[in-house]
N, CA, C and O atoms as a DFTB+ gen file, in Angstrom:
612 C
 N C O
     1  1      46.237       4.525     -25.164
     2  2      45.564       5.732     -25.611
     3  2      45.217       6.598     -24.408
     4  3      45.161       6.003     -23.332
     5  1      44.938       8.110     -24.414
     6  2      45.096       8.628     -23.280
     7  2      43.467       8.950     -23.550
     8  3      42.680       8.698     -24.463
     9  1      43.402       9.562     -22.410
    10  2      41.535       9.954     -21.582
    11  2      41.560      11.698     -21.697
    12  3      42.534      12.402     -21.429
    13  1      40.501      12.070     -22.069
    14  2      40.451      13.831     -21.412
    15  2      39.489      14.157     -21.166
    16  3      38.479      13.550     -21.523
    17  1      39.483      14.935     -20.662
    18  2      37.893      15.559     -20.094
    19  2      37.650      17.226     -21.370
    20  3      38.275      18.155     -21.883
    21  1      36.514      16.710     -21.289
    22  2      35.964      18.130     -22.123
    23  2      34.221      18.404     -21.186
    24  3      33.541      17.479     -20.743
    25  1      33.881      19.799     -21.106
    26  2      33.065      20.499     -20.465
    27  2      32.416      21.542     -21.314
    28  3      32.771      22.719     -21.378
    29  1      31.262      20.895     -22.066
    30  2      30.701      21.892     -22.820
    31  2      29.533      23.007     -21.452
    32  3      28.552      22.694     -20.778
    33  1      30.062      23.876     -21.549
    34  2      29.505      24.817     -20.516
    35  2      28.753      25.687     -21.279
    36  3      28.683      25.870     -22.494
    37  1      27.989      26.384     -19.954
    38  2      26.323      26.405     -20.339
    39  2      26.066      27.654     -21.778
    40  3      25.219      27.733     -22.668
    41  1      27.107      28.366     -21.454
    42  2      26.938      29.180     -23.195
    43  2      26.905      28.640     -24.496
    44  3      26.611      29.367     -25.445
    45  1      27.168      27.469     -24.646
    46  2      26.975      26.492     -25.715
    47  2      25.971      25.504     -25.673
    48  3      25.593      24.738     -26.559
    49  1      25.483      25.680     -24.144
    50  2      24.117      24.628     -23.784
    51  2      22.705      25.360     -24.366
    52  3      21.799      24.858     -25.032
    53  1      22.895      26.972     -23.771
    54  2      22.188      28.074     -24.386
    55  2      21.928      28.168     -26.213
    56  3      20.960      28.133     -26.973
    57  1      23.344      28.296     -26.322
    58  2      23.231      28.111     -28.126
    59  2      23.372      27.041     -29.089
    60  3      23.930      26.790     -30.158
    61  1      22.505      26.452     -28.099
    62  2      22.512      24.689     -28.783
    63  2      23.099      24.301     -29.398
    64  3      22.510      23.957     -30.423
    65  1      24.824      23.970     -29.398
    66  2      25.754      24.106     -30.129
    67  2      26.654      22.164     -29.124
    68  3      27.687      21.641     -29.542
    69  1      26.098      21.796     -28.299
    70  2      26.464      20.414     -28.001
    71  2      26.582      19.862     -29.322
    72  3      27.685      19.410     -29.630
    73  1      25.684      19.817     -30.125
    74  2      26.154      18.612     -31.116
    75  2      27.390      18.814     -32.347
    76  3      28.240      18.092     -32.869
    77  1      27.012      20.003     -32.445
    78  2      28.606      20.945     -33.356
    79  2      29.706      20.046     -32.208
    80  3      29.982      18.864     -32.410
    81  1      30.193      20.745     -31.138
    82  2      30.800      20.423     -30.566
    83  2      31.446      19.034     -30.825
    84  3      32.427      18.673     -31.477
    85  1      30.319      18.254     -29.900
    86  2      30.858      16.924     -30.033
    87  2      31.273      16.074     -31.845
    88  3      32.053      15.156     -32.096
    89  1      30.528      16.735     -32.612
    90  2      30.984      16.017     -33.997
    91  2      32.099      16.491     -34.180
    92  3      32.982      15.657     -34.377
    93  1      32.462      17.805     -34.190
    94  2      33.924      17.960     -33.888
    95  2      35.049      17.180     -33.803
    96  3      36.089      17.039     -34.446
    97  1      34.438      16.624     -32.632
    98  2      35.828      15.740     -32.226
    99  2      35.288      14.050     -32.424
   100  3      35.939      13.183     -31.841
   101  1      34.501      13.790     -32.971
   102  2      33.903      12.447     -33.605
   103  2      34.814      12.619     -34.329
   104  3      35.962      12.183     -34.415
   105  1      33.996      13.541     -35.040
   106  2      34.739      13.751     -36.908
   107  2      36.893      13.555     -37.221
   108  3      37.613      13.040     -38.075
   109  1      37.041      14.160     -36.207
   110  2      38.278      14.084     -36.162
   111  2      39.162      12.550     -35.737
   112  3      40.314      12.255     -36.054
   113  1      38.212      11.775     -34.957
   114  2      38.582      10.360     -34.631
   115  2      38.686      10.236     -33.318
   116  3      39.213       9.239     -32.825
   117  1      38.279      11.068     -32.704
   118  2      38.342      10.738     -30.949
   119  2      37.051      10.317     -30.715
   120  3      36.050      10.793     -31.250
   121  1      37.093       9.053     -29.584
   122  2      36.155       8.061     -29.262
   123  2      35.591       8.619     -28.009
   124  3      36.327       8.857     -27.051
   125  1      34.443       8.813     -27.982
   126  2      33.630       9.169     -26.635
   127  2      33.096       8.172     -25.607
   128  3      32.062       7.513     -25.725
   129  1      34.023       8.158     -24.497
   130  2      33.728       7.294     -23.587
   131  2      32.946       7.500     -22.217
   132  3      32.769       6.756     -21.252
   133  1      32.509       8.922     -22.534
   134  2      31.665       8.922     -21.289
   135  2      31.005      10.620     -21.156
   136  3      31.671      11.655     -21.117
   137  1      30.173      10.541     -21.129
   138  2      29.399      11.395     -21.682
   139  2      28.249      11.363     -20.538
   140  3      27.590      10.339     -20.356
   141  1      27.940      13.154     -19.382
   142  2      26.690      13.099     -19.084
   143  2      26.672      14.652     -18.431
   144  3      27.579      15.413     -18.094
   145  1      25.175      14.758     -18.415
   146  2      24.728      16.126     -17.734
   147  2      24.365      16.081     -16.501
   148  3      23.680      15.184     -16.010
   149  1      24.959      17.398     -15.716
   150  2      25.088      17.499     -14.634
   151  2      25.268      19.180     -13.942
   152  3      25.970      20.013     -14.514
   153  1      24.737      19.397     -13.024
   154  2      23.885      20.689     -12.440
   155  2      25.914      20.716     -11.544
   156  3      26.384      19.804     -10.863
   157  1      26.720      22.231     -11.966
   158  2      28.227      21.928     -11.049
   159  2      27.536      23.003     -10.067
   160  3      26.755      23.918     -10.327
   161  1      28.132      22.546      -8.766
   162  2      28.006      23.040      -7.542
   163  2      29.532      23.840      -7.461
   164  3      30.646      23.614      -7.932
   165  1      28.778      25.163      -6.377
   166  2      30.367      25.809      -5.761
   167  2      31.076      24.623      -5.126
   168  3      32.075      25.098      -4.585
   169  1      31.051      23.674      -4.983
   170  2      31.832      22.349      -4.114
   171  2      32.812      22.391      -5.321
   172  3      33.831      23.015      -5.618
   173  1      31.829      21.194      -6.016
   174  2      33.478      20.775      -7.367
   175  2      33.774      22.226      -8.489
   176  3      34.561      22.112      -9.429
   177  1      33.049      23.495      -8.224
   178  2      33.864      24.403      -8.991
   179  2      34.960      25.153      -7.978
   180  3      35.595      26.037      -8.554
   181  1      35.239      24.989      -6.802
   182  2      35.873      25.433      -6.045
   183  2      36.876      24.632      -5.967
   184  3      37.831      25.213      -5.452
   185  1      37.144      23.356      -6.295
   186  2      38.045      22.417      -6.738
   187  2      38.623      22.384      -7.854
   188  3      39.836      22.231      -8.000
   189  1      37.638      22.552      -8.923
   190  2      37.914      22.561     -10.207
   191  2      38.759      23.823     -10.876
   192  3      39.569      23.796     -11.802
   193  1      38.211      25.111      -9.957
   194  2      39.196      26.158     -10.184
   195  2      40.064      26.866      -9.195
   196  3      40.271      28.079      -9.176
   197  1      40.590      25.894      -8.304
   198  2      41.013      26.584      -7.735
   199  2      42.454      27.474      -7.506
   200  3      42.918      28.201      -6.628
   201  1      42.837      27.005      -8.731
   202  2      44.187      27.760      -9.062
   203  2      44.203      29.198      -9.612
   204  3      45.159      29.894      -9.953
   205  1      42.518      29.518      -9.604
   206  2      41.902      30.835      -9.874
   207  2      41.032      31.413      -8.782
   208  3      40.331      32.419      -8.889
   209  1      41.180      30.586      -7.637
   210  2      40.692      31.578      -6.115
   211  2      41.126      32.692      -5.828
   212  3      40.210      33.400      -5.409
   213  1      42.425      33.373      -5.857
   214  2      42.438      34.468      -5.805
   215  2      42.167      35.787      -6.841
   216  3      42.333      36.993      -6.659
   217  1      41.746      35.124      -7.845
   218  2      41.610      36.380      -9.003
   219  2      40.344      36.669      -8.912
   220  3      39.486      35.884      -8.508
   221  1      40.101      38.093      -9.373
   222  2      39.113      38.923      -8.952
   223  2      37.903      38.460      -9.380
   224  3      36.772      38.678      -8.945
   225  1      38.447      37.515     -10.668
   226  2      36.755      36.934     -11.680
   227  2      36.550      35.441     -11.055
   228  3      35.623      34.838     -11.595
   229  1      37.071      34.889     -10.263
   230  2      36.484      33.538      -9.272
   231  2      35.248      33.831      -9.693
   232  3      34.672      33.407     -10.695
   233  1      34.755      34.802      -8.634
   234  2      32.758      34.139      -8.726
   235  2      32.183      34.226     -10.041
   236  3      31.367      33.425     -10.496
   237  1      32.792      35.552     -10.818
   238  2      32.258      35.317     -12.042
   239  2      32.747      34.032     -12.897
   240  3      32.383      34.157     -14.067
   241  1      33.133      33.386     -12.770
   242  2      33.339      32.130     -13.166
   243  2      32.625      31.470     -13.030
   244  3      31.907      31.079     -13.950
   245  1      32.540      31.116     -11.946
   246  2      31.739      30.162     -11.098
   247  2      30.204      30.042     -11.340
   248  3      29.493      29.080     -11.630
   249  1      29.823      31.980     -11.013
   250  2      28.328      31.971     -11.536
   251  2      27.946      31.340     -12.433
   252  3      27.177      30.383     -12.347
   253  1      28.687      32.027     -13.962
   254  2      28.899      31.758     -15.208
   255  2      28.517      29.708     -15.402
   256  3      27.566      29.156     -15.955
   257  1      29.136      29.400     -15.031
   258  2      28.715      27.882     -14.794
   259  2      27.892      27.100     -14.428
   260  3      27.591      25.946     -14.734
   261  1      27.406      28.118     -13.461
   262  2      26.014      27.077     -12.514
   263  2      24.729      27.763     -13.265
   264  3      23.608      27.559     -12.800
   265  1      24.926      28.703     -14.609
   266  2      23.378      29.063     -15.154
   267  2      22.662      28.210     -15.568
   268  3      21.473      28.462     -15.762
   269  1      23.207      26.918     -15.828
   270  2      22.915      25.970     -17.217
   271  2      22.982      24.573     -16.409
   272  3      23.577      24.725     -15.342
   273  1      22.628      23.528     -16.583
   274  2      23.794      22.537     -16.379
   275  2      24.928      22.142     -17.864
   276  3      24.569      22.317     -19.029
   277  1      26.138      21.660     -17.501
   278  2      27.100      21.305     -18.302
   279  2      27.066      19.996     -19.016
   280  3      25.988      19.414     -18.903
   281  1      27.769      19.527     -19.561
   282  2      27.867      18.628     -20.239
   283  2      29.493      17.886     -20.172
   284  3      30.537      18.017     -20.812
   285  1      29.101      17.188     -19.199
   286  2      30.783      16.414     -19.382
   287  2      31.399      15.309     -20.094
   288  3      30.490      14.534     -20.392
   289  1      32.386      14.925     -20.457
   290  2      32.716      13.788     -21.678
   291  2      34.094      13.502     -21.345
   292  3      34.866      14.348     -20.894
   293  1      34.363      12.402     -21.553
   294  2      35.279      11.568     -21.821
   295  2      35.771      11.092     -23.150
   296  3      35.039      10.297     -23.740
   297  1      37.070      11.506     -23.808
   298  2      37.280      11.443     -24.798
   299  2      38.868      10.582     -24.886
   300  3      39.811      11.019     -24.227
   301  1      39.013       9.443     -25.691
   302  2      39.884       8.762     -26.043
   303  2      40.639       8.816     -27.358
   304  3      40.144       8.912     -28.482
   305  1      42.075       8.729     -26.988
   306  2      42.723       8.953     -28.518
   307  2      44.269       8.733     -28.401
   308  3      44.927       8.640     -27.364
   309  1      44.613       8.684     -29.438
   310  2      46.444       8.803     -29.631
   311  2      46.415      10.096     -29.217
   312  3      45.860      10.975     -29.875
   313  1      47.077      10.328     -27.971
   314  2      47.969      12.086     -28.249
   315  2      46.218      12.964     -28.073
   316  3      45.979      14.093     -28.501
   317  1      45.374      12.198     -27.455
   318  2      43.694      13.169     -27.054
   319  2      43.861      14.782     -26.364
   320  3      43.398      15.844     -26.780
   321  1      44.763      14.483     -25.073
   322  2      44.954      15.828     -24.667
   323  2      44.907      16.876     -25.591
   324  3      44.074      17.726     -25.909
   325  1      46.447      16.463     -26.052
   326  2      46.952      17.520     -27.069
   327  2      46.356      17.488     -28.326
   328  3      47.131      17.974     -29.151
   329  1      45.326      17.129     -28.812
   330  2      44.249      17.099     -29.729
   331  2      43.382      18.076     -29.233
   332  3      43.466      19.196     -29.737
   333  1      42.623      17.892     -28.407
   334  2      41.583      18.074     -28.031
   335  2      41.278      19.700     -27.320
   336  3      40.202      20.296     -27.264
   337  1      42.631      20.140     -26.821
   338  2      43.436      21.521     -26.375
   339  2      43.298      22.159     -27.412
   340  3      42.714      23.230     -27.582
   341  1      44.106      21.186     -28.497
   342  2      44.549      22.461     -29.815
   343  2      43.192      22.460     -30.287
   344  3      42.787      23.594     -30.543
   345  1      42.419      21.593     -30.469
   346  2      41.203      21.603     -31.115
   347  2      40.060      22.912     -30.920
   348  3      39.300      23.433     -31.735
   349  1      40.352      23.227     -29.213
   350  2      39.263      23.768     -28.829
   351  2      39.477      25.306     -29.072
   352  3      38.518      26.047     -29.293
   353  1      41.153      25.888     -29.009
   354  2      41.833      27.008     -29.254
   355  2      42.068      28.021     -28.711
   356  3      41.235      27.965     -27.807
   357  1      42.603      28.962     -28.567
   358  2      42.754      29.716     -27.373
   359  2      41.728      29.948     -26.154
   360  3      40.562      29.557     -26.189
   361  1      42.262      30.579     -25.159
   362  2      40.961      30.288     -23.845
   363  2      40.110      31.921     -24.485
   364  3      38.911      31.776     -24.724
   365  1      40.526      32.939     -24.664
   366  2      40.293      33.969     -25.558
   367  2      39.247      33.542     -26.674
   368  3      39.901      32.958     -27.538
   369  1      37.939      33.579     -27.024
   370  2      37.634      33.413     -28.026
   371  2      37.853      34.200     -29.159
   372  3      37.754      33.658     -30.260
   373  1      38.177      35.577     -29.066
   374  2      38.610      36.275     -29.935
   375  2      40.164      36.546     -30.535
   376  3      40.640      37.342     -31.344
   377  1      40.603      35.644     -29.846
   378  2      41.842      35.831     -30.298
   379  2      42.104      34.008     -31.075
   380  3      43.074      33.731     -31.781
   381  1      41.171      33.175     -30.765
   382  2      41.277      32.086     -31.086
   383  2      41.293      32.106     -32.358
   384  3      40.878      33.109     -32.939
   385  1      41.859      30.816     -33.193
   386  2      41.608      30.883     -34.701
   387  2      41.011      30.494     -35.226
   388  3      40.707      29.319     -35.020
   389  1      40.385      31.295     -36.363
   390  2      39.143      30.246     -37.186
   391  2      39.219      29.223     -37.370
   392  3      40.388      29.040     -37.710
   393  1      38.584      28.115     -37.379
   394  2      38.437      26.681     -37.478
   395  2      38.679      25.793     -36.067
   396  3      38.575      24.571     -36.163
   397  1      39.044      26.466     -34.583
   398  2      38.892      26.116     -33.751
   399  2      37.330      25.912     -33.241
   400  3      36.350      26.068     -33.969
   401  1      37.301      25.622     -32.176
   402  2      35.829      25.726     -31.606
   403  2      35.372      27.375     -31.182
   404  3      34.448      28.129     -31.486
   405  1      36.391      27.432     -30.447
   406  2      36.626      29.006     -29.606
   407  2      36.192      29.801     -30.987
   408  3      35.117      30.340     -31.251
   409  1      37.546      29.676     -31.877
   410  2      37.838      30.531     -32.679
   411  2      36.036      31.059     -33.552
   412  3      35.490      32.161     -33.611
   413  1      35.611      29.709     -34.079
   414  2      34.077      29.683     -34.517
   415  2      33.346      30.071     -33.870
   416  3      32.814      31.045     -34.403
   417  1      32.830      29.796     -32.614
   418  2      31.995      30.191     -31.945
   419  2      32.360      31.030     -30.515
   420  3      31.875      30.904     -29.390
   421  1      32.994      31.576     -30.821
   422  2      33.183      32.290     -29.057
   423  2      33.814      33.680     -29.520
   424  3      34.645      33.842     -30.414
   425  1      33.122      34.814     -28.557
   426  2      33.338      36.249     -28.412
   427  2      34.374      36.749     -27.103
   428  3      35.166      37.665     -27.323
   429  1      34.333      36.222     -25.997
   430  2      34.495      36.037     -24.884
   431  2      35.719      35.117     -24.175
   432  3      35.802      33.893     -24.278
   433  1      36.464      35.813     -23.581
   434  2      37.304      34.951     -22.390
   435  2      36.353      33.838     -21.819
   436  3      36.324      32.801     -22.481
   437  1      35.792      33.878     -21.009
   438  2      35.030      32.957     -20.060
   439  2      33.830      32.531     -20.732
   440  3      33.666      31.342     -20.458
   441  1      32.952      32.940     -21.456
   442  2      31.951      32.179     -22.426
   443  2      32.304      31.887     -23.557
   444  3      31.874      32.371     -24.604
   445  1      33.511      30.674     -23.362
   446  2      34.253      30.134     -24.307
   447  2      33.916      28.975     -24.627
   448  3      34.749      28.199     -25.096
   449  1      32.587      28.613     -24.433
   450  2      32.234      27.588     -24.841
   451  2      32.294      26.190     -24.616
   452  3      31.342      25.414     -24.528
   453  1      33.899      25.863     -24.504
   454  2      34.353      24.583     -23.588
   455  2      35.700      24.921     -23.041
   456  3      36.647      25.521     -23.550
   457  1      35.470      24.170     -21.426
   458  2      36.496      23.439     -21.124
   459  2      37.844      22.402     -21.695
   460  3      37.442      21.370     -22.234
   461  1      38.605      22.484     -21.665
   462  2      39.505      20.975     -21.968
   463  2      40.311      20.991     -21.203
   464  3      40.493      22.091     -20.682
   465  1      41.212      19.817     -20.724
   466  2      42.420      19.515     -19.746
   467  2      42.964      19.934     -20.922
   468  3      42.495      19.925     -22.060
   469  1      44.671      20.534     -20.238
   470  2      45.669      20.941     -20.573
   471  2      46.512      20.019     -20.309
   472  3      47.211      19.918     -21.317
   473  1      46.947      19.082     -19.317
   474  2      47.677      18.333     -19.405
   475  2      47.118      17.177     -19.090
   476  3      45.977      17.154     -18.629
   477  1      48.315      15.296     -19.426
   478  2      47.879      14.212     -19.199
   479  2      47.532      14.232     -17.514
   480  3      46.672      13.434     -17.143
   481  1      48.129      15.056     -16.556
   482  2      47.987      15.010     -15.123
   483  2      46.500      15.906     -15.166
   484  3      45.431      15.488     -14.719
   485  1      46.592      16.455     -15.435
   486  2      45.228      17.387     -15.141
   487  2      44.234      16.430     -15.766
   488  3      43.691      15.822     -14.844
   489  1      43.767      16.041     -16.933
   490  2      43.044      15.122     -17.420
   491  2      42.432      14.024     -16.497
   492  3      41.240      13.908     -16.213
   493  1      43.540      13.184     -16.052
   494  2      43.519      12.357     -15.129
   495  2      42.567      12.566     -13.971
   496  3      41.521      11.927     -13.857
   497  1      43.103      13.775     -12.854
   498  2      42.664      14.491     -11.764
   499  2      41.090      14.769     -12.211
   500  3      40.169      14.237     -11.591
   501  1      40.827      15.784     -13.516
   502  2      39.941      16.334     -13.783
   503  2      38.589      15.258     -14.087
   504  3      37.443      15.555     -13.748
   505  1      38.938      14.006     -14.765
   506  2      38.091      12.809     -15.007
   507  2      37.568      12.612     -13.774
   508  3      36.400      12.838     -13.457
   509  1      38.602      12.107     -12.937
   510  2      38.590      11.568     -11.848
   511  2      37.206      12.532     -10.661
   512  3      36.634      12.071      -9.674
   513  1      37.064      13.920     -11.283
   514  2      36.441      14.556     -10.246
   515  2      35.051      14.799     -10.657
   516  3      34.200      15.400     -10.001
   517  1      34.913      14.244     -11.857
   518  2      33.551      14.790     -12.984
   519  2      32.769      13.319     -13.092
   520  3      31.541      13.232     -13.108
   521  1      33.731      12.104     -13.168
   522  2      32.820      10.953     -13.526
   523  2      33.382       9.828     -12.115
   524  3      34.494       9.697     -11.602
   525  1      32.178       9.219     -11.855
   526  2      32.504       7.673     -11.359
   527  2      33.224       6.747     -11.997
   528  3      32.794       6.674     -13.148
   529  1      34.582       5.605     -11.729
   530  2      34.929       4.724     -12.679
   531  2      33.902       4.019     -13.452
   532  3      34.110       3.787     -14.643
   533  1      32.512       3.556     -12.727
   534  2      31.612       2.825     -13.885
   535  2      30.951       4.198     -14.831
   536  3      29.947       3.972     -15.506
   537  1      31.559       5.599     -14.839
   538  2      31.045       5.989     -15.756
   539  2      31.356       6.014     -17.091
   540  3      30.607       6.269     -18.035
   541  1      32.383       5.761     -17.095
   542  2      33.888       5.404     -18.504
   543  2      33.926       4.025     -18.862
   544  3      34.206       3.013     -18.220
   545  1      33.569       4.232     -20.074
   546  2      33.766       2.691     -21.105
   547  2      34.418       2.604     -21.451
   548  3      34.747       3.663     -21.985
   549  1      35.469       1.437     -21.673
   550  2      36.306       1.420     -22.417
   551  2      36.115      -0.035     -23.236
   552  3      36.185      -1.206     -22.862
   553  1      35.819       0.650     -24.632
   554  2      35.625      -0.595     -25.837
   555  2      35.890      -0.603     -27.312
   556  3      35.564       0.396     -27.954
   557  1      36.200      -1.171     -27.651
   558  2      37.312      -0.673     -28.978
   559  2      36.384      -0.777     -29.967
   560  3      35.796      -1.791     -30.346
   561  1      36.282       0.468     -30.404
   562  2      35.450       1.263     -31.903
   563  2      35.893       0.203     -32.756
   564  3      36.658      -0.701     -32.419
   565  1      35.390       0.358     -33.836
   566  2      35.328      -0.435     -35.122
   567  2      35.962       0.292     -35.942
   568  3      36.513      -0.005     -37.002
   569  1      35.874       1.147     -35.469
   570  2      36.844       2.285     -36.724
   571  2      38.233       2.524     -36.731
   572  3      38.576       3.406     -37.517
   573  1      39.225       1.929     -36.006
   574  2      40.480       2.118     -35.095
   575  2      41.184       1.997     -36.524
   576  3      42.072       2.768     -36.887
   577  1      40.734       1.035     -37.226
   578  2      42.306       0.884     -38.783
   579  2      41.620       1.438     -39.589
   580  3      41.727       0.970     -40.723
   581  1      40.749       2.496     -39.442
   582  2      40.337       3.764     -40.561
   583  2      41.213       5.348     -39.769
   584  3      41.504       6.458     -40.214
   585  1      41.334       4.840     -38.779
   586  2      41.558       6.483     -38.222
   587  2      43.096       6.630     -37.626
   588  3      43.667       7.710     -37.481
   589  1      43.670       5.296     -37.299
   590  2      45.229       5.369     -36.954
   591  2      45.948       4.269     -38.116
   592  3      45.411       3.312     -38.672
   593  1      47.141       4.706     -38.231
   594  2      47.710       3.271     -38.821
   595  2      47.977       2.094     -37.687
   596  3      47.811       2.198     -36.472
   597  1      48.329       1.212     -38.260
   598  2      48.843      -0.190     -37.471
   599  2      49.480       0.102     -36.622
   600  3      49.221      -0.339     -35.502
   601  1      50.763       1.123     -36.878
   602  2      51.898       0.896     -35.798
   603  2      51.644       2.740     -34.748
   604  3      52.426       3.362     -34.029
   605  1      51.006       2.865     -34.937
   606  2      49.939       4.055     -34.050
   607  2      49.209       3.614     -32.757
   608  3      49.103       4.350     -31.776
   609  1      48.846       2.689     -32.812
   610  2      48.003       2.162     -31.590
   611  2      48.753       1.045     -30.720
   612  3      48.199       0.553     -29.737
């Protein structure tokens, strides 16, 4: 089963909307393995975005992030990435579609509510930079032959 990172950022910390969020992707069958709050520094957002250092909205990004602290998570599943991507819906909230996260709650490019990895490599990298290995559990839900078939897992 694969790992992803999700980043409920601080415009959804503001509109107390963490627990929408995360039932979200309960509800849907992805297992939460690691879950915590944390104050992001220009250090790991200068890492975290840096394939957006040269564009003009860097700091506004960046600002945008450090108003709040975030909320980071670890999420497990068949095919999680690509769950969890489509789940959240365009980076555009207004162009996102209803029944996404974006699409529901977001007005805004950048106060879009959450983060998600885009790919299994980015996921990986992105875990890797948000949590310690003892911060990730890995323990098998009780719910696994309600939410996949047999030959799924």
């Amino acid at each position: 089963m694969e790992k992803t990172l999700i980043i409920i950022k601080p415009g959804a910390i503001q509109r107390e909307l963490i627990g929408e969020v995360l039932t979200r992707f309960e509800r849907k069958g992805l297992q939460l393995c690691g879950i915590k709050m944390m104050q992001l520094t220009d250090e790991i957002l200068d890492e975290h975005y840096s394939h957006l250092a040269q564009r003009s909205f860097f700091q506004r990004i960046k600002d945008g992030m450090m108003i709040t602290p975030v909320i980071v998570c670890c999420l497990k599943g068949v095919d999680a990435v690509h769950i969890v991507h489509t789940m959240a819906g365009k980076t555009n909230g207004r162009e996102a579609i209803q029944g996404t996260i974006r699409g529901d709650f977001s007005m805004s490019v950048q106060e879009n509510i959450i983060h998600t990895s885009d790919t299994l490599e980015n996921a990986e990298a992105e875990l890797a930079r948000f949590f310690k290995k003892d911060e990730i559990f890995d323990f098998k839900a009780n719910n696994l032959h309600f939410v996949y078939a047999n030959d799924e897992l």
